[in-house]
C-alpha positions as CSV (number, residue, x, y, z in Angstrom):
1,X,6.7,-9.5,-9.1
2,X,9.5,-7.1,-8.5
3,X,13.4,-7.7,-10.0
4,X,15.4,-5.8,-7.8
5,X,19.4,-5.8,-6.7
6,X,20.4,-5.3,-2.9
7,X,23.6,-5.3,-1.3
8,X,24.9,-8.7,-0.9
9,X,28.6,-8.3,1.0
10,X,30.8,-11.9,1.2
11,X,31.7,-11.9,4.9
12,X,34.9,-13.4,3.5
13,X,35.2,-11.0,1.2
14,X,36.8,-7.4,1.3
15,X,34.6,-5.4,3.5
16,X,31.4,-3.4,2.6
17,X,31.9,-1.6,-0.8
18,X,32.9,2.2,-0.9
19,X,31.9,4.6,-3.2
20,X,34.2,3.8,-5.9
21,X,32.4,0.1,-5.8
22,X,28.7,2.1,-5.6
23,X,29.7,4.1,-8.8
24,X,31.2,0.7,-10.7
25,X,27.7,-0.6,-9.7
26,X,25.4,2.4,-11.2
27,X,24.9,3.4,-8.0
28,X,26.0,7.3,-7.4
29,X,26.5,6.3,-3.3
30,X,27.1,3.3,-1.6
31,X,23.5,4.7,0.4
32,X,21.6,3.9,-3.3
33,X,21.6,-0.3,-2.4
34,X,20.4,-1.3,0.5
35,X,21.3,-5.0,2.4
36,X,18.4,-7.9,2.0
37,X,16.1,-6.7,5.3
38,X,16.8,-3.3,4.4
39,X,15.8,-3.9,1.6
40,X,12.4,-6.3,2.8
41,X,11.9,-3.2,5.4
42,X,11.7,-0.4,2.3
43,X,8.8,-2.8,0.7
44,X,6.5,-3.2,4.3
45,X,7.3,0.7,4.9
46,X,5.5,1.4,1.7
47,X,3.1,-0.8,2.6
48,X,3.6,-3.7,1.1
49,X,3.2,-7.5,2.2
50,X,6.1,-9.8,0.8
51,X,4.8,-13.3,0.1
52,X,7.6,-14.5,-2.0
53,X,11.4,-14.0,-3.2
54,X,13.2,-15.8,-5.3
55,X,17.0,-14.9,-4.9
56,X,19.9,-15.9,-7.1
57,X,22.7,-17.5,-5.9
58,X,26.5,-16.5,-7.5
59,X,26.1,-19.0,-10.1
60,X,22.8,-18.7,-11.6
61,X,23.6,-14.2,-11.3
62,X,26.8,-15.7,-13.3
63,X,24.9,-17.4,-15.8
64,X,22.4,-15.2,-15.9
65,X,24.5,-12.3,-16.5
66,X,27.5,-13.9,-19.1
67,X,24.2,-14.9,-21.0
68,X,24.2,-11.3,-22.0
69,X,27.9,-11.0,-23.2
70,X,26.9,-14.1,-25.3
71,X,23.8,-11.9,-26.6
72,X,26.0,-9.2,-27.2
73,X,28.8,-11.0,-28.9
74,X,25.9,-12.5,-31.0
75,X,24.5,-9.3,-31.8
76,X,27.8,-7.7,-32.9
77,X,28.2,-10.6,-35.2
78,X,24.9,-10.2,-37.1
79,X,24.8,-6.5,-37.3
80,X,28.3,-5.4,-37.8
81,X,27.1,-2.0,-39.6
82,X,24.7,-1.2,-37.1
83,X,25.2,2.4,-35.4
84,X,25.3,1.0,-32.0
85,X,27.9,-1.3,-32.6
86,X,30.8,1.1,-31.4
87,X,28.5,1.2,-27.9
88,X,27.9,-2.4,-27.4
89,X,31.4,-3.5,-28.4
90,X,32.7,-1.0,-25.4
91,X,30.1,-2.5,-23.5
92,X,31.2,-6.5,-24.3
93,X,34.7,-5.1,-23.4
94,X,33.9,-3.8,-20.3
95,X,31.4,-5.8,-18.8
96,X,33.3,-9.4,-17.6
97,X,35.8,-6.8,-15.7
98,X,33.4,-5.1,-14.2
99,X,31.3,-7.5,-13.7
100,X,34.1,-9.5,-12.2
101,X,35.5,-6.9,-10.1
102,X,32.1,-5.3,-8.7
103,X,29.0,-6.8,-9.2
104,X,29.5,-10.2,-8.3
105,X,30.9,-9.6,-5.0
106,X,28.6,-6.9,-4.2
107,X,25.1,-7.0,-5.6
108,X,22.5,-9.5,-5.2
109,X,19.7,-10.1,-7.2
110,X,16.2,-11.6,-6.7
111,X,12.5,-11.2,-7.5
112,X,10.3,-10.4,-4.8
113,X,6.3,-10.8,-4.9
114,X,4.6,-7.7,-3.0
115,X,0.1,-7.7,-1.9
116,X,-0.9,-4.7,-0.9
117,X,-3.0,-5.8,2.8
């Protein structure tokens, strides 16, 4: 089994992303994600059979993903002397923005199960 994200565009939404959206993502080019068959194609081109996905729909990614701002939140509460604290506090602050802004319009995620023939 295989996590991975693809590009996953709203056709109502605002268009394909652009680089700025790519960079908000991780990514350093909208070229890094790749749409669902593009994405299908990459895994037979390497030679790989998929026999099963599982993809998330937008809210299960939002559960999935505000789950971790809980965690965080949690985290921060328990260890408020820790050394990371400064980094996961920016992180808990920046997160449901981006998150928000970029992720959910733009990224899909699912787990894929590849055979080899």
């Amino acid at each position: 089994m295989i996590p991975a994200t693809y590009s996953s565009t709203d056709p109502t939404g605002g268009g394909p992303p652009d680089e700025e959206i790519a960079r908000a993502c991780h990514a350093t080019a909208v070229d890094d994600f790749l749409e669902l068959p593009g994405l299908i194609g990459q895994f037979q081109d390497l030679g790989y059979d998929v026999v099963e996905m599982m993809l998330a729909d937008q809210d299960s990614w939002d559960r999935y993903t505000t789950a971790q701002w809980l965690n965080m939140r949690r985290w921060l509460d328990r260890n408020p002397d820790d050394e990371l604290v400064p980094e996961v506090r920016g992180e808990l602050a920046a997160e449901p923005a981006r998150y928000t802004r970029y992720l959910r319009e733009y990224l899909g995620w699912g787990v894929f199960a590849l055979m080899e023939p």
